[in-house]
C-alpha positions as CSV (number, residue, x, y, z in Angstrom):
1,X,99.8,69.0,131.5
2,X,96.9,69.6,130.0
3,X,96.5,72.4,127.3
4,X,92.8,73.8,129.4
5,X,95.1,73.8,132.7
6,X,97.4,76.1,130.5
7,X,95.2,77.9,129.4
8,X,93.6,78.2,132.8
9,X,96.6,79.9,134.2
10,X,97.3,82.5,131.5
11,X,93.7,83.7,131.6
12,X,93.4,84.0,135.4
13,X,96.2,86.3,134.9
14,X,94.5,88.0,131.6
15,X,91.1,87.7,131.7
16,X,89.7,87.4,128.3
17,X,87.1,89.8,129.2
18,X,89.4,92.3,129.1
19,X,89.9,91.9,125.6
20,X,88.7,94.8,123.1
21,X,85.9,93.8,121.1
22,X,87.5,93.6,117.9
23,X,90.3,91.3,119.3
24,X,90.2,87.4,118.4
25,X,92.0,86.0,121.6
26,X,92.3,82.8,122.9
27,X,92.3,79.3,121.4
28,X,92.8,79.9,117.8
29,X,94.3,76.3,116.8
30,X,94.1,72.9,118.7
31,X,92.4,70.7,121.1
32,X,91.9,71.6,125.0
33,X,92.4,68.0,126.1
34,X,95.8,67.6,124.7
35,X,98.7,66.9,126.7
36,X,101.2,69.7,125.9
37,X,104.8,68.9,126.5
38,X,107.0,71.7,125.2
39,X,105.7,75.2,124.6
40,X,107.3,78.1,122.2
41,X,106.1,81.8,123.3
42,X,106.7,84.1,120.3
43,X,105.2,87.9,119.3
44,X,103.4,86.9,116.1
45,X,103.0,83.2,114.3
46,X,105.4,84.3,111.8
47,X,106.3,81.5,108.9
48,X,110.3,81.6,110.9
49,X,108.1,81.5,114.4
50,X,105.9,78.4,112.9
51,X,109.4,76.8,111.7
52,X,111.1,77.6,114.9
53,X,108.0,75.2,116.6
54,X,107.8,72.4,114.0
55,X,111.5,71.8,114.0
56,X,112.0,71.9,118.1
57,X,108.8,69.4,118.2
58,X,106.8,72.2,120.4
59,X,103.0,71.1,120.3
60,X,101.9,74.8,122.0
61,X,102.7,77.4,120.6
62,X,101.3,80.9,122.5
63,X,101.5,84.5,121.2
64,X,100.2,87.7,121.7
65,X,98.9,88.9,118.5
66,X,96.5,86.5,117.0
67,X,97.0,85.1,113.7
68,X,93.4,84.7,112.7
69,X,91.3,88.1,113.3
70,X,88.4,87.6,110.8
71,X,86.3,85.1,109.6
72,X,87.8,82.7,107.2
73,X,85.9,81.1,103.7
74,X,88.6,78.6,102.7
75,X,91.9,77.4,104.0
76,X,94.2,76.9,101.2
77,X,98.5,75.8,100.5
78,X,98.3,79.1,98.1
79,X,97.4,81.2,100.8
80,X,100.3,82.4,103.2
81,X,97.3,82.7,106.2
82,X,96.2,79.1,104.9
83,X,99.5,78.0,104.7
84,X,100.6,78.4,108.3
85,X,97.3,77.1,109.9
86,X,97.5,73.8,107.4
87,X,101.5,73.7,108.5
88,X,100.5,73.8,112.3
89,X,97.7,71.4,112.1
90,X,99.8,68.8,110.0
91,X,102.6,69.4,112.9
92,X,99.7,68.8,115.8
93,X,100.8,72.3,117.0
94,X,98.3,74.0,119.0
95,X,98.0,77.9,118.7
96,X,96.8,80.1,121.3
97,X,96.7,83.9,121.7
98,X,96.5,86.7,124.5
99,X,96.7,90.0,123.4
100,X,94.6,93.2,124.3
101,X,93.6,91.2,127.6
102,X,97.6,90.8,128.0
103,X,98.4,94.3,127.3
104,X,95.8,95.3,130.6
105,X,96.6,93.0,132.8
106,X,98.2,93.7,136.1
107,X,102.2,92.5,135.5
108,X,101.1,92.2,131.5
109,X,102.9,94.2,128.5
110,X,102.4,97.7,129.8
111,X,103.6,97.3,133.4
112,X,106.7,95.1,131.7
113,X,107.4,98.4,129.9
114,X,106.7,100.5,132.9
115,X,109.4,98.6,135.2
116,X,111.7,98.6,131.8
117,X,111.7,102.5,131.8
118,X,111.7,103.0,135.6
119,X,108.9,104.6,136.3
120,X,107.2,105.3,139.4
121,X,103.5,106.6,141.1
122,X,101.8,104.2,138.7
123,X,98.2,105.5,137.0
124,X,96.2,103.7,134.4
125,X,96.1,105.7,131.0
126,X,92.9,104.9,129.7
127,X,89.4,103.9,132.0
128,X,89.9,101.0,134.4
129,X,88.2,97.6,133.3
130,X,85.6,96.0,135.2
131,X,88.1,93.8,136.4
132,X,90.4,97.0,137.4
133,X,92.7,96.2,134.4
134,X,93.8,98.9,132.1
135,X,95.0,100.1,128.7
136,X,98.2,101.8,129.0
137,X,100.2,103.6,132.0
138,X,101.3,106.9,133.4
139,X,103.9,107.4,135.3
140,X,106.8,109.4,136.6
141,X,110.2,109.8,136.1
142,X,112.5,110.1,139.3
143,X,114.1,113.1,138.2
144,X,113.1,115.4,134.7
145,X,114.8,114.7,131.7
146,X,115.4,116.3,128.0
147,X,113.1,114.5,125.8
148,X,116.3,113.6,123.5
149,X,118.0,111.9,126.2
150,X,114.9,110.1,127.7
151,X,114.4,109.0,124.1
152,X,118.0,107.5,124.1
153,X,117.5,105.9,127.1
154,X,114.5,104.1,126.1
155,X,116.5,103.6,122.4
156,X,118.9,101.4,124.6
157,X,117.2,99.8,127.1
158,X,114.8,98.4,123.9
159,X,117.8,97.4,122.2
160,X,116.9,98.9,119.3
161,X,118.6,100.7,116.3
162,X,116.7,103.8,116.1
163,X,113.9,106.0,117.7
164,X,111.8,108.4,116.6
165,X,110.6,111.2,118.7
166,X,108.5,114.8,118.0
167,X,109.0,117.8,120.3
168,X,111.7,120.1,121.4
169,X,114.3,118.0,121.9
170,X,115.6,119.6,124.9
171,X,112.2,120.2,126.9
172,X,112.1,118.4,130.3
173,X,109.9,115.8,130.4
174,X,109.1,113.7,134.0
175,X,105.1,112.8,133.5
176,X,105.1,109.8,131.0
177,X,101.8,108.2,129.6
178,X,102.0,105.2,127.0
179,X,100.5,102.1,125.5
180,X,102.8,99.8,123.8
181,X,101.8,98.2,120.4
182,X,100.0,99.9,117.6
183,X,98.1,103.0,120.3
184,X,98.1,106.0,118.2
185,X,95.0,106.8,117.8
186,X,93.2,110.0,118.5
187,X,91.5,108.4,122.3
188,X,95.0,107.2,123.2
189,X,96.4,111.0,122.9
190,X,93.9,112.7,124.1
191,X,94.0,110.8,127.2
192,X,97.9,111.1,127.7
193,X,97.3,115.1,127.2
194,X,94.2,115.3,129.7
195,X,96.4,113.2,132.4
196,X,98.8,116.5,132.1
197,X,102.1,113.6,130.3
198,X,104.3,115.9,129.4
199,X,105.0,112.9,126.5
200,X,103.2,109.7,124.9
201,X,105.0,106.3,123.7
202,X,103.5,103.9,121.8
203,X,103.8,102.6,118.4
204,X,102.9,103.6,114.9
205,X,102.6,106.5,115.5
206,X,101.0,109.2,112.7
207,X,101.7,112.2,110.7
208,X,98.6,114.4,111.4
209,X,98.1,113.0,115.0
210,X,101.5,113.6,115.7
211,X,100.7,117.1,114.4
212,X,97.6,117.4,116.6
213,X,99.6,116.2,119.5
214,X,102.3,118.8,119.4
215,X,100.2,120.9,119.2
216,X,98.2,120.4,122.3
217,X,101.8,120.7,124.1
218,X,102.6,116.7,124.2
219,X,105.8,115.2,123.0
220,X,105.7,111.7,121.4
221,X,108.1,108.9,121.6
222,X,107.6,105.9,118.7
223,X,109.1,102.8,120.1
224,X,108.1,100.7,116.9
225,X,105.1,98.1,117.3
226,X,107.7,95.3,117.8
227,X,109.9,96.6,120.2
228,X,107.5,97.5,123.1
229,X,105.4,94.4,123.3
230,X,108.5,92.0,122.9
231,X,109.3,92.2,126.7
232,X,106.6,90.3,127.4
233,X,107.7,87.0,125.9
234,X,109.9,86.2,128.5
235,X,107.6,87.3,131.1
236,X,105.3,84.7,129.8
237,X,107.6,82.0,129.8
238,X,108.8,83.2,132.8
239,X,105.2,83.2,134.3
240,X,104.3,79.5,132.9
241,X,107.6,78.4,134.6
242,X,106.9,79.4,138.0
243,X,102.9,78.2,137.6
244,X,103.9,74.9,136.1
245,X,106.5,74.2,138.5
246,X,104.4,75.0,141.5
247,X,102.0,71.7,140.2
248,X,105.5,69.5,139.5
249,X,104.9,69.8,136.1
250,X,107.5,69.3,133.3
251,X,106.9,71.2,131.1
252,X,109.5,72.8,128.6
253,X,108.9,76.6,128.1
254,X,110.8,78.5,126.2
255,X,111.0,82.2,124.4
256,X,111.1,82.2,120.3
257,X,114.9,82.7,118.8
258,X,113.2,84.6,116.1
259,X,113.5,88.7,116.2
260,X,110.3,90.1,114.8
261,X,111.0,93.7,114.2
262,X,109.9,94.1,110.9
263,X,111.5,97.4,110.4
264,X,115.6,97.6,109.2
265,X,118.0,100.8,109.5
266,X,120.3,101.4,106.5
């Protein structure tokens, strides 16, 4: 299969569009007309990601946050940037992105995390797209929960080590609004608290925002950048299976090995 008739697929589903302004998605690396046999889907092109690709003889390799965001002077071995596009181009490995387009789109990264957490009456956090897409979710738990305990929940459904959280940790929570990645800025809040969430999940989350926030009477739950976005790796291989397979194609799809969280607990 052809790596435009790939490319066709994943943005009919994420329309590129969609993407914020300041995003780079798309075809970062490669050719269109090449014939793709076996593709890696990973988080980030990471140097164990890029490894991961040359060694299992992938020739696509497809990840959410692109590698190149601004404009490049020089390409250089001494550079770790320059050194994973030269290792990628000597391997014929073609790189393509979806990211903020991704995170909007209906069955992208947010409604993988929504499903995750079982939520129901589904909203759109931030102003619809002109294609009806969104940034971020709110939603509804089935029954009120302490914010501690929802926090757990989420802790081990993520599979991750730790969680932080700020609010009372035993104030019932049942509205949730989030946006998974890196979403803590000021709009992002603001938006959760004029929706009435009784708490707000993203990423990265703040000192003095986190301040404002509490303040304004909304908890906040930091799921780490990694951990919220990685659930859509497998829905992406899963989603190039099942489009792939529909055309007899034979193509080999498969999610990266490599954990990204960047963060370790001691």
């Amino acid at each position: 299969m052809t790596l435009s008739c790939i490319i066709e697929k994943i943005e009919r589903w994420a329309p590129p569009s969609d993407a914020e302004n300041w995003d780079n998605t798309g075809l970062l690396i490669g050719d269109a007309n090449r014939e793709i046999r076996r593709v890696l889907v990973a988080l980030d092109a990471t140097p164990a990601v890029i490894d991961e690709a040359v060694t299992g003889g992938f020739d696509l390799l497809i990840t959410h946050h692109p590698m190149i965001f601004d404009p490049l002077k020089r390409i250089l071995e001494s550079d770790s940037l320059g050194r994973k596009i030269l290792l990628l181009i000597k391997n014929n490995i073609n790189l393509y992105c979806a990211h903020t387009n991704l995170d909007s789109a209906d069955g992208g990264v947010n409604d993988v995390f929504f499903d995750l957490i079982g939520l129901t009456e589904k909203q759109p956090l931030m102003e619809p797209l002109p294609s009806g897409n969104s940034l971020g979710r709110v939603g509804m738990l089935p029954q009120a929960a302490a914010l501690k305990d929802f926090a757990s929940e989420i802790k081990n459904k993520l599979l991750i080590e730790e969680i932080r959280y700020a609010g009372p940790p035993e104030k019932l929570v049942q509205k949730i609004g989030f946006c998974v990645g890196d979403a803590s800025g000021r709009r992002y809040i603001q938006a959760a608290a004029e929706r009435g969430c009784d708490v707000y999940i993203t990423g990265d989350l703040r000192y003095h925002g986190t301040e404002d926030a509490l303040e304004a009477g909304l908890c906040l739950i930091d799921i780490t950048h990694y951990a919220g976005e990685a659930p859509i790796i497998q829905t992406v291989v899963d989603f190039l299976k099942k489009e792939t397979a529909r055309e007899g194609g034979s193509l080999t799809i498969r999610a990266s090995s490599v954990n990204g969280q960047v963060f370790k607990k001691l």
